[in-house]
N, C-alpha and C positions, 0 to 999 in steps of 0.2 A: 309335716313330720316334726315330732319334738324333740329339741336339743335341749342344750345346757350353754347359755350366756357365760364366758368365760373372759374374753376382754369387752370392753365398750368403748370407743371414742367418736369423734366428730366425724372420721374419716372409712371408718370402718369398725368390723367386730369380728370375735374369734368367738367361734361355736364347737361344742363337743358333741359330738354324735356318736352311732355305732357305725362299725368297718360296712357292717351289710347295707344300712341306708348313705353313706358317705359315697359307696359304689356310682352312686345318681349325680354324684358332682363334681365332675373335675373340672382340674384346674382351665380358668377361663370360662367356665359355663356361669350365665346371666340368672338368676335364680331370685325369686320372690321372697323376703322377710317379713314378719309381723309379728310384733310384740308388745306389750306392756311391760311399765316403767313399776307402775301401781299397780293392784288388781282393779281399785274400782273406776279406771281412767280407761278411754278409747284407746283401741292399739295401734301402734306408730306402723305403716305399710311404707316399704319402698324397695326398692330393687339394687341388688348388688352385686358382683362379678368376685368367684371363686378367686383367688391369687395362690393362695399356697393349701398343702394338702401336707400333714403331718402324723403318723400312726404315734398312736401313744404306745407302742413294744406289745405286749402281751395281752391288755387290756383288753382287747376289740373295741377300742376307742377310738375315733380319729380327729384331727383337730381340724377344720378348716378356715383360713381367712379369710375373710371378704371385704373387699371394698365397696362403700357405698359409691351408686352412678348419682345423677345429679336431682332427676326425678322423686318426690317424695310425696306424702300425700297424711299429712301432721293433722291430728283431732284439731278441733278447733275451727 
């Protein structure tokens, strides 16, 4: 499913989705990530744990936290 990278840090990231695909993740559910830094670079896979769930109002936007788990699996 495709979102919108909205924070990035070591510890975790905050993703924008829509209300309909957000329905798939509440808070605590262990969920899969993959992404590129670059386009023409490998994409970074690891796994991370929903924490918070935030409607953006009116939008049909939602905001979700996640924490990254310790497992990762870095190009290179």
């Amino acid at each position: 499913m495709d979102a919108t990278i909205e924070d990035l840090s070591a510890t975790g990231i905050g993703v924008v989705l829509n209300r309909l695909g957000a329905r798939r993740f509440p808070v605590e559910r262990v969920v899969g990530l993959s992404f590129r830094l670059q386009p023409e670079t490998a994409p970074i896979v690891l796994r991370g744990v929903v924490r918070t769930r935030r409607s953006r109002g009116k939008s049909g936007l939602v905001k979700l936290g996640i924490s990254f788990l310790n497992e990762t699996s870095l190009p290179g």
